[in-house]
C-alpha atoms as a printed R data frame, in Angstrom:
    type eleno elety resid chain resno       x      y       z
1   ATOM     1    CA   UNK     A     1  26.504 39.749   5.122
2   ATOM     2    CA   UNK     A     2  25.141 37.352   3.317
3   ATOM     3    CA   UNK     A     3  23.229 34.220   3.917
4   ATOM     4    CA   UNK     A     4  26.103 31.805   2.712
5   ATOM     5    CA   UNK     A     5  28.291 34.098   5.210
6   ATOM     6    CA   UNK     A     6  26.206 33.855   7.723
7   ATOM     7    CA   UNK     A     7  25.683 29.959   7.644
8   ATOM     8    CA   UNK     A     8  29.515 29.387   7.319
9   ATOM     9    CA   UNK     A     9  30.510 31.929  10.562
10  ATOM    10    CA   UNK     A    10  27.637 30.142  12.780
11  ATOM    11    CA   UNK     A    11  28.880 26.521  11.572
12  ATOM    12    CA   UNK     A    12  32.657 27.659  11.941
13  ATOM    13    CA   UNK     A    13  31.370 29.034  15.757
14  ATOM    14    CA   UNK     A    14  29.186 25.897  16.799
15  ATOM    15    CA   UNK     A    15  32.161 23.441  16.104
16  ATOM    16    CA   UNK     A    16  34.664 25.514  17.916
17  ATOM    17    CA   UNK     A    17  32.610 25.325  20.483
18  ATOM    18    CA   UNK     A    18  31.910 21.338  20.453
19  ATOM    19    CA   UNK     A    19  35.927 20.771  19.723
20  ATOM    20    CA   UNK     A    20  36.133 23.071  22.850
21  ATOM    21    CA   UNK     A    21  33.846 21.055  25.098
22  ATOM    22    CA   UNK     A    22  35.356 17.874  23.606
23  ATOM    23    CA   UNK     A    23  38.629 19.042  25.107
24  ATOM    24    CA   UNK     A    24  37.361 20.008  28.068
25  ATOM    25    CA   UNK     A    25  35.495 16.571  28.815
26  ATOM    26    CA   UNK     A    26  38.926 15.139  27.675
27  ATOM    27    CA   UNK     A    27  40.654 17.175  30.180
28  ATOM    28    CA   UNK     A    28  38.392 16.498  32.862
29  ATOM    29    CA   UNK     A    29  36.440 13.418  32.217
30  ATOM    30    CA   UNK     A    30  35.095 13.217  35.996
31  ATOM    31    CA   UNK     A    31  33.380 16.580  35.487
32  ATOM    32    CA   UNK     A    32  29.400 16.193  36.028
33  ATOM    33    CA   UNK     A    33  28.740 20.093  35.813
34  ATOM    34    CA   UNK     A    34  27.098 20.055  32.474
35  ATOM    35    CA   UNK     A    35  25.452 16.432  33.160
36  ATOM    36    CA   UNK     A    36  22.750 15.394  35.827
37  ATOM    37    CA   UNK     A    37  25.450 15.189  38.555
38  ATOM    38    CA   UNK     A    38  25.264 11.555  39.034
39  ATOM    39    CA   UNK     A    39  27.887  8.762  38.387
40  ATOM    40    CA   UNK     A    40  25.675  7.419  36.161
41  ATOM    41    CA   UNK     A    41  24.884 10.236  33.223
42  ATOM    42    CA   UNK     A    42  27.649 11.429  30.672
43  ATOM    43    CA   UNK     A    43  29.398 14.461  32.023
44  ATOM    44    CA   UNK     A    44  28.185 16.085  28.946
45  ATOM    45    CA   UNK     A    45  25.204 14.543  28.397
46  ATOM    46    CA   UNK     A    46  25.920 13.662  24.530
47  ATOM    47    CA   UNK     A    47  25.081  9.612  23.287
48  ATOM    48    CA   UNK     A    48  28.657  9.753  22.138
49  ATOM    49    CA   UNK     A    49  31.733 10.225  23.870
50  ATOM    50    CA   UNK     A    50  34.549 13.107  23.993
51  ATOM    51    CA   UNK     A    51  37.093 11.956  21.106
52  ATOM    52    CA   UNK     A    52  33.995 12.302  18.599
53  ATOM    53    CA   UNK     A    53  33.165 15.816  20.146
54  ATOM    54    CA   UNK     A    54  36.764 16.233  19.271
55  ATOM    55    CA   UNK     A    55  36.218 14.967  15.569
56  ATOM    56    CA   UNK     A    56  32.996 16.241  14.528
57  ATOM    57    CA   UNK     A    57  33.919 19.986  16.202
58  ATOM    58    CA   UNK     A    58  37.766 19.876  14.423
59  ATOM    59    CA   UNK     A    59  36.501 18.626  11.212
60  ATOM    60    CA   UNK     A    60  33.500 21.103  11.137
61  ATOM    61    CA   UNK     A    61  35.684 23.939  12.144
62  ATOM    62    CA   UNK     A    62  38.137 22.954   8.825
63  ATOM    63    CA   UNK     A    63  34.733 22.116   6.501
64  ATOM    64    CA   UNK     A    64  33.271 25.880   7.383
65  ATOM    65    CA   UNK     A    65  36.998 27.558   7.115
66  ATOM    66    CA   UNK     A    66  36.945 26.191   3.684
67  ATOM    67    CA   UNK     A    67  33.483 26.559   2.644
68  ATOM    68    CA   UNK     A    68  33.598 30.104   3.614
69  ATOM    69    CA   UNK     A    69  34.669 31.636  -0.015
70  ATOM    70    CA   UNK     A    70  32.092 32.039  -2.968
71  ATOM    71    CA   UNK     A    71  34.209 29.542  -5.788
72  ATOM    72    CA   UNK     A    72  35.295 30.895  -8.801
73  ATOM    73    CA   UNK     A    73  33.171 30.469 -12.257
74  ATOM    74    CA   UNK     A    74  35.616 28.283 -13.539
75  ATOM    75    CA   UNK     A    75  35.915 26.339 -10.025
76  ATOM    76    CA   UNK     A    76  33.700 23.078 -10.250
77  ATOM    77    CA   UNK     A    77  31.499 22.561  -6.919
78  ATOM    78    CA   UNK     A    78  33.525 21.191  -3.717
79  ATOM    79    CA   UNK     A    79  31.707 17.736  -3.575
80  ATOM    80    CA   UNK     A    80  33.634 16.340  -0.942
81  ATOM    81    CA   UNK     A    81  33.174 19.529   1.422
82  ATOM    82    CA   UNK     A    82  29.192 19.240   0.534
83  ATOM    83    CA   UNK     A    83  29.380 15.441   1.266
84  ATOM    84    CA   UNK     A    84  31.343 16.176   4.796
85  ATOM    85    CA   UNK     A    85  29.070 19.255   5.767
86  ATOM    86    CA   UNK     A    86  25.916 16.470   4.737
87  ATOM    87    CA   UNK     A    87  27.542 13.969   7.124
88  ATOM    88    CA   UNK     A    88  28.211 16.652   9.904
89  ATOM    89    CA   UNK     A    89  24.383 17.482   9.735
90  ATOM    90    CA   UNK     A    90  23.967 13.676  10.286
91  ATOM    91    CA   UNK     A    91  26.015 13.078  13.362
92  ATOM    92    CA   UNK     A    92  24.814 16.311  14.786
93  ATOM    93    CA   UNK     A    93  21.213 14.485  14.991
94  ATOM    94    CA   UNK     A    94  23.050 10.468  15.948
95  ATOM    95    CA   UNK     A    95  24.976 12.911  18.937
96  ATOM    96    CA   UNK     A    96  21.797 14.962  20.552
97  ATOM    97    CA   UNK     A    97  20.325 10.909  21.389
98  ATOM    98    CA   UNK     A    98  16.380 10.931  22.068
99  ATOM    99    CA   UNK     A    99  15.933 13.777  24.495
100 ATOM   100    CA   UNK     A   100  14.652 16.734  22.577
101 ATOM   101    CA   UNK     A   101  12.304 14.423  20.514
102 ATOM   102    CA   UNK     A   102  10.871 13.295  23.618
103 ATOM   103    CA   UNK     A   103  11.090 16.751  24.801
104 ATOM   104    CA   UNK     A   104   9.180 17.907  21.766
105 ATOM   105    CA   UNK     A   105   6.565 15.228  22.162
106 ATOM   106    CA   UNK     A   106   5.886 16.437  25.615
107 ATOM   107    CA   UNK     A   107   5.616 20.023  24.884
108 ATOM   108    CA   UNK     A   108   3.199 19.522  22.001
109 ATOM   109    CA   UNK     A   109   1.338 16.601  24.327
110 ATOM   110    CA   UNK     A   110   0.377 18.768  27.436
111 ATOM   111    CA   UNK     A   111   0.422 21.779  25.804
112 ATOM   112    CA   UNK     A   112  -1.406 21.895  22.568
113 ATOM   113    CA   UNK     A   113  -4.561 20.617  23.637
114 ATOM   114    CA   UNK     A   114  -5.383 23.548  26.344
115 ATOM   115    CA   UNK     A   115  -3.664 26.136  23.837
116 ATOM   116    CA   UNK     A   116  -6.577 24.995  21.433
117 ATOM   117    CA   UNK     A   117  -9.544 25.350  23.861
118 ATOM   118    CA   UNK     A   118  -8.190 28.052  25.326
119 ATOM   119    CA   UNK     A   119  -7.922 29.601  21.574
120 ATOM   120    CA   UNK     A   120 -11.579 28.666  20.956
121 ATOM   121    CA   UNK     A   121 -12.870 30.022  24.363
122 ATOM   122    CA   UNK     A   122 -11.014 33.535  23.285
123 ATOM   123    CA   UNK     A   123 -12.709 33.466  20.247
124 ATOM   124    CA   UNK     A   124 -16.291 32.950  21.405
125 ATOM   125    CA   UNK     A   125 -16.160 35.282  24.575
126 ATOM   126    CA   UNK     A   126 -14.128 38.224  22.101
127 ATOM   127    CA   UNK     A   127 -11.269 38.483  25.159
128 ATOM   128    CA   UNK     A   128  -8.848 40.614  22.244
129 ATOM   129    CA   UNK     A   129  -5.378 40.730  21.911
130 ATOM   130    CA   UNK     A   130  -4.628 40.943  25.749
131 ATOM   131    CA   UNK     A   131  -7.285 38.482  26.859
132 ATOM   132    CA   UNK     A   132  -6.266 35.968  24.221
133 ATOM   133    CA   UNK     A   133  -2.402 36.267  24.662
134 ATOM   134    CA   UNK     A   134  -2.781 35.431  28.205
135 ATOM   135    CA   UNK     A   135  -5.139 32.479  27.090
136 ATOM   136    CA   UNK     A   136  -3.345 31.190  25.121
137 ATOM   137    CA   UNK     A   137  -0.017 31.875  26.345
138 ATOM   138    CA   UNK     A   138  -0.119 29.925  29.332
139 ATOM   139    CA   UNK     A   139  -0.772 26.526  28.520
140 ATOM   140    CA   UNK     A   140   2.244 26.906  25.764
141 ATOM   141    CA   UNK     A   141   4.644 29.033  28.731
142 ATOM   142    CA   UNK     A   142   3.508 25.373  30.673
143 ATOM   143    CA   UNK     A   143   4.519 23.131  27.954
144 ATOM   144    CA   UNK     A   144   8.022 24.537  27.326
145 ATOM   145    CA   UNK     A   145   8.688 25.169  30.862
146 ATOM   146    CA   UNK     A   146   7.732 21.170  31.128
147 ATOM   147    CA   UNK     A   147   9.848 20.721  28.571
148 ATOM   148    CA   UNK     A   148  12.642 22.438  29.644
149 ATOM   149    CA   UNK     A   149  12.458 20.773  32.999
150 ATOM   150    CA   UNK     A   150  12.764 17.545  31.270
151 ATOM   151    CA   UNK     A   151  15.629 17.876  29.320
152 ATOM   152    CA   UNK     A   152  17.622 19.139  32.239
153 ATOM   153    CA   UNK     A   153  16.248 16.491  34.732
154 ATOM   154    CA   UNK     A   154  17.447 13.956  32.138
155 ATOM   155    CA   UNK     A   155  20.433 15.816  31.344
156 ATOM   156    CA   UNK     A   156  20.215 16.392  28.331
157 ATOM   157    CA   UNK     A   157  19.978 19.840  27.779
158 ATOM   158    CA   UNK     A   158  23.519 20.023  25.816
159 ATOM   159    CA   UNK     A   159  22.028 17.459  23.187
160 ATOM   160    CA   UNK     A   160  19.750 20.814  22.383
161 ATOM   161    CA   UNK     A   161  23.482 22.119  20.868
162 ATOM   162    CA   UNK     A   162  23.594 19.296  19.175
163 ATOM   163    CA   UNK     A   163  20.459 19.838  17.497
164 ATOM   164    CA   UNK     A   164  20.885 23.328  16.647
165 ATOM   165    CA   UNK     A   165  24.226 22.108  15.002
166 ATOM   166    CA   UNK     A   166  22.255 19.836  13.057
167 ATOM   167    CA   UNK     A   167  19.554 22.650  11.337
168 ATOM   168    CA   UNK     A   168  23.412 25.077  11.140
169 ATOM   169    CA   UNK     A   169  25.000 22.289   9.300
170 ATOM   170    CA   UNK     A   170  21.776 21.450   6.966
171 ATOM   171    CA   UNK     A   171  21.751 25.365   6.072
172 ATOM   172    CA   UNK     A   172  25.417 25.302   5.314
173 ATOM   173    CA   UNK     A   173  25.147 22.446   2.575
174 ATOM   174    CA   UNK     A   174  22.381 24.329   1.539
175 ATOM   175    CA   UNK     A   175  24.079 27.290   0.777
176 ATOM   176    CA   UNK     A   176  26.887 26.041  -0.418
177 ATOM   177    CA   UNK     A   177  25.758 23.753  -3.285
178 ATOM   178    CA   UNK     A   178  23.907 27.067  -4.476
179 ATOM   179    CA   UNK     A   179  26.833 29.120  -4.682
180 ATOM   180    CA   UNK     A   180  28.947 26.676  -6.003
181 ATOM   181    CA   UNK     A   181  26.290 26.151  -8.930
182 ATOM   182    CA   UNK     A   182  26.235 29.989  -9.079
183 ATOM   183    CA   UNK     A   183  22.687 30.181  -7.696
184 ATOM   184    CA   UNK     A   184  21.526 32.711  -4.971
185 ATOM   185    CA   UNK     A   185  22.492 31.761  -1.718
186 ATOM   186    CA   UNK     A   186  18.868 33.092   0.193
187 ATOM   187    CA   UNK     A   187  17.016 31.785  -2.268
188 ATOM   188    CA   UNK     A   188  18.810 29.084  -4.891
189 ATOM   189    CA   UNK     A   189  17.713 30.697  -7.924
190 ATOM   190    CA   UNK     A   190  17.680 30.615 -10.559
191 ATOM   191    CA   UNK     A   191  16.750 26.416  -9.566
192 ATOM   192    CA   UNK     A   192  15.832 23.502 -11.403
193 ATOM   193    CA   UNK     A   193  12.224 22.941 -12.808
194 ATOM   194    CA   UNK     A   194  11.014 21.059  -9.987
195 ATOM   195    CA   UNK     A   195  11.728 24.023  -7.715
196 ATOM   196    CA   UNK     A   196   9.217 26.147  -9.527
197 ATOM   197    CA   UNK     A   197   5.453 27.045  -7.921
198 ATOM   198    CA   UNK     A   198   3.985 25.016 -10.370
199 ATOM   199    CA   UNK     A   199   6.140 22.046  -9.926
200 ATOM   200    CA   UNK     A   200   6.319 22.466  -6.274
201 ATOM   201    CA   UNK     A   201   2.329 22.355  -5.991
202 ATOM   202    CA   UNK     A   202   2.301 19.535  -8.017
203 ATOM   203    CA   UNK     A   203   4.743 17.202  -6.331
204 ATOM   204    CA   UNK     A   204   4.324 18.662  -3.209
205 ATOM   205    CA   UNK     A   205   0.557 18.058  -2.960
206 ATOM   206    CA   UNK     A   206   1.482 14.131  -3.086
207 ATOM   207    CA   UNK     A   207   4.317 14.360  -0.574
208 ATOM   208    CA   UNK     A   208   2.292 16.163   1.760
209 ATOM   209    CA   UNK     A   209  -0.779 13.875   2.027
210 ATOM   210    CA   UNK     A   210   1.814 10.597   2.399
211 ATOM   211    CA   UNK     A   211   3.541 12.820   5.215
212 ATOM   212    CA   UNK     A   212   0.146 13.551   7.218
213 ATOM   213    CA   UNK     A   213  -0.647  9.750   6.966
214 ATOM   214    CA   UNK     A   214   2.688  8.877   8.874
215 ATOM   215    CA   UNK     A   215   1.630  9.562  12.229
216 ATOM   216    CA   UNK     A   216  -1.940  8.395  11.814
217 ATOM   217    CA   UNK     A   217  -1.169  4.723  13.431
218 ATOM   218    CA   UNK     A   218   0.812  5.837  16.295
219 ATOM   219    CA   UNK     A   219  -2.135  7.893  17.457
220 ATOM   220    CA   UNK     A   220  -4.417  5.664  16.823
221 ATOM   221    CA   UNK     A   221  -2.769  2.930  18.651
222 ATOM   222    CA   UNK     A   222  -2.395  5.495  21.638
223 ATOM   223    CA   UNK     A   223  -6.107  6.387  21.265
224 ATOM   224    CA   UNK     A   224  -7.529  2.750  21.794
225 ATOM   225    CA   UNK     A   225  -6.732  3.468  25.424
226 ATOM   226    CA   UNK     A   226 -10.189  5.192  25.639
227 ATOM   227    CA   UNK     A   227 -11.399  1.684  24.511
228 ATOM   228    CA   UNK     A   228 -11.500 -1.574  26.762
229 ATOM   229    CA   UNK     A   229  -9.036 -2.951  24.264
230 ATOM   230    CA   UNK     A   230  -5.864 -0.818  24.912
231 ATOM   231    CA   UNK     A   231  -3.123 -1.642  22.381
232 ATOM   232    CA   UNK     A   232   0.495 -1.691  23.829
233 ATOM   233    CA   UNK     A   233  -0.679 -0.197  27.163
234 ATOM   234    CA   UNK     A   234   1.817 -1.156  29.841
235 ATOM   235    CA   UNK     A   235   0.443 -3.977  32.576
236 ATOM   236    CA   UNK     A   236  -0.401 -1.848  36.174
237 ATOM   237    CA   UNK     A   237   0.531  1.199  34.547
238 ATOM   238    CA   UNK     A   238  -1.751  4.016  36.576
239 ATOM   239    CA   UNK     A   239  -3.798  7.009  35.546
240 ATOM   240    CA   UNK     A   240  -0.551  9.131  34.637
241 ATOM   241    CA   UNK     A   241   0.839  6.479  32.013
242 ATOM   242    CA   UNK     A   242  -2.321  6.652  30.480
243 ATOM   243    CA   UNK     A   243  -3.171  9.887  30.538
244 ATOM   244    CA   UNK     A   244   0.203 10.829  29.024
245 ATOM   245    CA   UNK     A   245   0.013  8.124  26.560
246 ATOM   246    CA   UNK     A   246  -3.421  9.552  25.141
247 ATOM   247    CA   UNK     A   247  -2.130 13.011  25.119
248 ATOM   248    CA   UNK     A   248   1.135 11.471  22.623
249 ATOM   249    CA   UNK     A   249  -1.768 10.147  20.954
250 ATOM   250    CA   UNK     A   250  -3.391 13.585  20.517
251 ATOM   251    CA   UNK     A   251  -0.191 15.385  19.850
252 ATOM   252    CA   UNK     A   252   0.684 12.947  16.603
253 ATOM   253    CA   UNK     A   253  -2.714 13.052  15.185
254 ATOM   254    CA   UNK     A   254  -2.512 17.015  15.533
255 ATOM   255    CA   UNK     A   255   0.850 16.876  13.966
256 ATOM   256    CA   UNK     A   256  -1.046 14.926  10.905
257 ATOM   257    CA   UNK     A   257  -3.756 17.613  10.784
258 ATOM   258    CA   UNK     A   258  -0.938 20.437  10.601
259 ATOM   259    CA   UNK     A   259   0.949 18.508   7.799
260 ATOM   260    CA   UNK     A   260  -2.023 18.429   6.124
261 ATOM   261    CA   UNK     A   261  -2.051 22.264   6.418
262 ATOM   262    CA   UNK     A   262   0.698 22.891   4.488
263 ATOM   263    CA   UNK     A   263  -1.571 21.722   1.358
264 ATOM   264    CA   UNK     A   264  -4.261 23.838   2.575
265 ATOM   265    CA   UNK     A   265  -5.885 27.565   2.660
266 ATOM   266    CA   UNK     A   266  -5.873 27.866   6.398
267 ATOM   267    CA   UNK     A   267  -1.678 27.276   5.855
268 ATOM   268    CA   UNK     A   268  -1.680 30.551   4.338
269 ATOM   269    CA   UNK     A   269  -4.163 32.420   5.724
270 ATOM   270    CA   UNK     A   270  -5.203 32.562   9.535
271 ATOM   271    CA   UNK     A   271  -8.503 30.542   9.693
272 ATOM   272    CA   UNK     A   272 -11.572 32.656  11.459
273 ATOM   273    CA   UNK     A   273 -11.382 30.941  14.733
274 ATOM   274    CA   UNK     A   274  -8.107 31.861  15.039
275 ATOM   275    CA   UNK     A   275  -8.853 34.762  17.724
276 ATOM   276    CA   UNK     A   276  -7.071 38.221  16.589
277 ATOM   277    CA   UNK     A   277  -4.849 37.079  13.911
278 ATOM   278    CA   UNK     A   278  -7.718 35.584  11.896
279 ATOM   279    CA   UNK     A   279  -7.452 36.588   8.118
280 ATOM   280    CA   UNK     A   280  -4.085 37.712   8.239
281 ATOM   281    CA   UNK     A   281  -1.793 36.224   5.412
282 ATOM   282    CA   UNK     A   282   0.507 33.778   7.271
283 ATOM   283    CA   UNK     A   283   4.621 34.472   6.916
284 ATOM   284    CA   UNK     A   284   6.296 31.497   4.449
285 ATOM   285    CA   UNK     A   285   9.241 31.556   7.023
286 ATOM   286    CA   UNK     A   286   7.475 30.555   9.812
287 ATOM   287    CA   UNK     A   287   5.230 26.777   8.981
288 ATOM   288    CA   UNK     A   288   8.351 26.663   6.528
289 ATOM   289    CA   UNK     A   289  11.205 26.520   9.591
290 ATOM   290    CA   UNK     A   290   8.555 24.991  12.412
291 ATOM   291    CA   UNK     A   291   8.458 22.104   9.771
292 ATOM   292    CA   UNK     A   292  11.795 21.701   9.307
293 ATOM   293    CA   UNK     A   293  12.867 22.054  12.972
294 ATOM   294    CA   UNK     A   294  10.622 19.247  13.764
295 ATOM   295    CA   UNK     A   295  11.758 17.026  10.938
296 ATOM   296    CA   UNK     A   296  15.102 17.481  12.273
297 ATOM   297    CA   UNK     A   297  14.027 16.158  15.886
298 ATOM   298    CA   UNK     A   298  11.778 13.479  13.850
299 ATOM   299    CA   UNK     A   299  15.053 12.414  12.004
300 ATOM   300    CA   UNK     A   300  15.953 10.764  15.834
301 ATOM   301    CA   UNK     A   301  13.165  8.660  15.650
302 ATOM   302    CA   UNK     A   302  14.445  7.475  12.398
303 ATOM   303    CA   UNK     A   303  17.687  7.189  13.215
304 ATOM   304    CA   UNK     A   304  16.498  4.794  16.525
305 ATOM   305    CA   UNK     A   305  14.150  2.981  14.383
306 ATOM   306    CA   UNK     A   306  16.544  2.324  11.674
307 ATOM   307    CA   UNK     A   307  18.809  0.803  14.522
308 ATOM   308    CA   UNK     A   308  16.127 -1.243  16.031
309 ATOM   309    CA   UNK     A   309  14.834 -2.891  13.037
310 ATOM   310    CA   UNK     A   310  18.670 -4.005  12.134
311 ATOM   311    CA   UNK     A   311  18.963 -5.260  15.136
312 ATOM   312    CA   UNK     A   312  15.194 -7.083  14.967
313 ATOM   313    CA   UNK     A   313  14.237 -5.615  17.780
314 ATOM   314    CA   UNK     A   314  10.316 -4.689  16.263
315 ATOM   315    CA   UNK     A   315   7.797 -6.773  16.819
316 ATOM   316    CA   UNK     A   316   4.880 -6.370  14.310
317 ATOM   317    CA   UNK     A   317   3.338 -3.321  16.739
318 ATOM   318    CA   UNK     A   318   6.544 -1.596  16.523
319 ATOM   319    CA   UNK     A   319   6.309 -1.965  12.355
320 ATOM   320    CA   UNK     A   320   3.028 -0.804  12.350
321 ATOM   321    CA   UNK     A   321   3.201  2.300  14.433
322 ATOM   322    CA   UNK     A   322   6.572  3.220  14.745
323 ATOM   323    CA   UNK     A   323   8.385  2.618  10.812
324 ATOM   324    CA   UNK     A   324   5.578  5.016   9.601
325 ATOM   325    CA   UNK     A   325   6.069  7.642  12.138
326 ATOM   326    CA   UNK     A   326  10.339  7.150  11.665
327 ATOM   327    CA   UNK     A   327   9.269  8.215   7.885
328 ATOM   328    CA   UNK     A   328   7.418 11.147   8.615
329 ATOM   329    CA   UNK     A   329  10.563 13.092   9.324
330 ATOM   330    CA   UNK     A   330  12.005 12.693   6.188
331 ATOM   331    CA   UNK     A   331   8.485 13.370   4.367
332 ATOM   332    CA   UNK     A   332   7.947 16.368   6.495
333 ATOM   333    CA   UNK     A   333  11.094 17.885   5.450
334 ATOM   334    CA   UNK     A   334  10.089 17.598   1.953
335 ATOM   335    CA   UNK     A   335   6.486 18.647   2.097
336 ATOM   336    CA   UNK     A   336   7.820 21.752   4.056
337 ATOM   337    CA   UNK     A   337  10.106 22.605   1.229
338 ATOM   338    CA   UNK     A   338   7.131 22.212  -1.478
339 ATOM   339    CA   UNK     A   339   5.649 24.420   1.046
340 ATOM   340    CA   UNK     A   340   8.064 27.566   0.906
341 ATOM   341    CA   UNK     A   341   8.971 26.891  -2.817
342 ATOM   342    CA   UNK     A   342   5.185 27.140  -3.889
343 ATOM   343    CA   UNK     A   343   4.577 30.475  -1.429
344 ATOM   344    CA   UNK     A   344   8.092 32.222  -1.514
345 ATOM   345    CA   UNK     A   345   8.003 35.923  -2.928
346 ATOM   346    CA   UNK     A   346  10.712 38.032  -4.658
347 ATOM   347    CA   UNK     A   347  14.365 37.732  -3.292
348 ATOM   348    CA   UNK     A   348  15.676 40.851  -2.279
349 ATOM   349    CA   UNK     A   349  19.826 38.948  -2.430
350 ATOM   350    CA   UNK     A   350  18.989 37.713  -6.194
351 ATOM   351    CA   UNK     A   351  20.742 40.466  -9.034
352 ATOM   352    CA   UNK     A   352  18.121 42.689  -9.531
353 ATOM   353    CA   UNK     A   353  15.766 42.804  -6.352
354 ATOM   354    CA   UNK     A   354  13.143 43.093  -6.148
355 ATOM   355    CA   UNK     A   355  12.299 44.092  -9.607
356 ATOM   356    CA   UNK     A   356  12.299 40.071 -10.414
357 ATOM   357    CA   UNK     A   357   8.859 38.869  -9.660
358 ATOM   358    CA   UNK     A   358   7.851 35.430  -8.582
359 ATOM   359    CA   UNK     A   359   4.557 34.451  -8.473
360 ATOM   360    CA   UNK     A   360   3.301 32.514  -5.894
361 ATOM   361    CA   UNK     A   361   0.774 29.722  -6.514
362 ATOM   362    CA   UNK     A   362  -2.253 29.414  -4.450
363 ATOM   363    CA   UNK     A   363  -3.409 25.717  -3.528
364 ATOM   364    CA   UNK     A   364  -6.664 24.614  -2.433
365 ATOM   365    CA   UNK     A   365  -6.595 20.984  -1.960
C-alpha cells in the first residue's frame, strides 16, 4: 500500500471514530467516563463541544472517501478537497485545547535536564549500552509518565486524538496535492526547485536560525528567576513555582539549541559525547517527524496567542516572550522540512527505485 493509501485509510479511520464519539457524547451528554469525572470538565474532554465532533468527524470521513483515488492525468487537482483536508488539520489542533502543549513542556522540563547529565555521566564512567540505557532511560520513563499523569488528571487525554488527527490530516494534504500534480506520494518528486538539496540548504539555513531565536526570550525571561530581579514571577509563589518555572526556562532554550541542530553536523551525525551511539549517521525520519510533531503542539500556542492578542489581552511581557515563541511553531515546521529535503536519500516508491540517485547535501553552518 502506498503512502497516499495509507494516509487516506488512517484519516478515513480517525474521523469515524470522532463522528462516533460525537454521537455518543450526543447520546449521552451526562457521561463523564472519558472526562475527569467531575461536573465541571467536558465529558470528553475536547475545547469544543459534540455537534463539531459530529462535523469535523462526518466531513473528514467524506474528504478521505473522496481523496482516496489517484486522479486521472487529465483530472485537474481537487482544490476544494485539499483546502477542506488543510482546514481539518486546523481544527484538529483549535479541538485538542492547551493540554498536550503543556504536557509537552513538562515532559521536556523535568525530564531533559537529568537525561543530559545522566548522558554525560555514562559517557565519562564508559557504563555501555546497558549502563547507559538505564541512565538515561529513567529520567525520560519519569518525564512521560509525568506527562501522562497530567493529561489524564486534567482530562485531557482525548485531546491527544485530536492531535494525532491533526499530524493524519497534515499528511493527507500532503499526499494528495502530490498525486494530484502527478508527483510521488512518499516523496513529492519530481518537486519544484526550491525542494532541491541545494535550495533547501540555502533557504533553510535562514529559516532555521530565525526558528532557534523564537524561544530565546521566553527562557530568558524564565531564567531571571536565578536573579533578584525575577521577571513575571508570580507574588508568594513557593519553591515549586519557581523551580518549575526555571526548568520551562531550560526546556525552551534547549529547544533553541536543538533547532539550531538541524543546521548543524551533530544533526546528522551522533556527536562524541553521545554515549554508544556516538558517530553513527543519524536517520532523516527521526529530527525530521520529532520536529514536526512538536510544531504541531507549538501551533496551540499560536493558535492561543493569536486569540489573545485580538482580544488585547498582552501586555508588553506577553509580546515580548510569548508572540516569538507562538512563531516558532510555524518556523519549526519549515526548518524541519529544509531539514529532510536537504538529507533525504533515494525513494524506493518513485518509477525506477532505487536506481534514481539523490544526493544529499552536507551543511556545516
Amino acid at each position: 500500500m502506498n503512502a497516499h493509501r495509507w494516509t487516506t485509510l488512517l484519516a478515513a479511520c480517525w474521523s469515524v471514530v470522532t463522528a462516533g464519539l460525537g454521537l455518543w457524547w450526543t447520546l449521552q451528554p451526562s457521561a463523564l467516563l472519558l472526562g475527569r469525572g467531575d461536573a465541571d470538565s467536558n465529558s470528553l474532554a475536547f475545547e469544543v463541544g459534540a455537534p463539531w465532533l459530529l462535523v469535523i468527524g462526518g466531513t473528514g470521513a467524506a474528504v478521505a472517501l473522496a481523496l482516496r483515488h489517484r486522479p486521472r492525468p487529465t483530472t485537474p487537482v481537487r482544490l476544494p478537497l485539499l483546502i477542506l483536508a488543510a482546514v481539518l488539520t486546523g481544527l484538529c489542533v483549535a479541538v485538542s485545547g492547551h493540554m498536550p502543549l503543556l504536557a509537552l513542556a513538562y515532559a521536556l522540563a523535568f525530564a531533559g535536564p537529568p537525561a543530559l547529565i545522566a548522558a554525560l555521566l555514562s559517557r565519562a564512567f564508559g557504563l555501555g549500552i546497558r549502563g547507559t540505557s538505564m541512565m538515561v532511560g529513567t529520567p525520560v520513563a519519569a518525564g512521560l509518565i509525568f506527562a501522562a499523569v497530567v493529561v489524564v488528571v486534567q482530562g485531557a487525554h482525548w485531546a491527544l486524538f485530536a492531535v494525532a488527527g491533526g499530524l493524519v490530516w497534515a499528511a493527507l494534504t500532503v499526499t494528495s496535492y502530490r498525486v494530484g500534480n502527478g508527483r510521488c506520494a512518499a516523496c513529492g518528486r519530481p518537486g519544484a526547485a526550491w525542494t532541491s538539496p541545494e535550495s533547501a540548504a540555502r533557504w533553510g539555513r535562514r529559516i532555521t536560525i530565525i526558528a532557534a531565536i523564537m524561544p530565546l526570550p521566553y527562557g530568558l525571561a524564565r531564567l531571571t528567576w536565578f536573579t533578584p530581579w525575577p521577571i513575571a514571577f508570580p507574588e508568594g509563589a513557593g519553591w515549586g513555582i519557581w523551580i518549575t518555572g526555571v526548568l520551562l526556562g531550560f526546556a525552551s532554550e534547549g529547544g533553541a539549541i536543538l533547532t539550531r541542530g538541524l543546521i548543524r553536523p551533530w544533526g546528522e551525525v551522533w556527536p562524541r559525547w553521545i554515549p554508544v551511539l556516538h558517530g553513527r549517521s543519524i536517520q532523516v525520519a527521526g529530527p525530521t517527524f520529532a520536529a514536526l510533531t512538536v510544531s504541531v503542539m507549538l501551533g496551540l500556542l499560536t493558535v492561543f496567542i493569536a486569540v489573545s492578542a485580538a482580544k488585547g489581552e498582552l501586555d508588553l511581557l506577553g509580546v515580548v516572550a510569548f508572540v516569538p515563541l507562538a512563531l516558532w511553531g510555524p518556523l519549526l515546521a519549515g526548518a524541519a522540512m529544509a531539514y529532510y529535503y536537504r538529507r533525504r536519500g533515494a525513494c524506493t516508491r518513485c518509477p525506477g527505485g532505487p536506481a534514481i540517485r539523490h544526493e544529499k547535501v552536507a551543511l556545516h553552518a
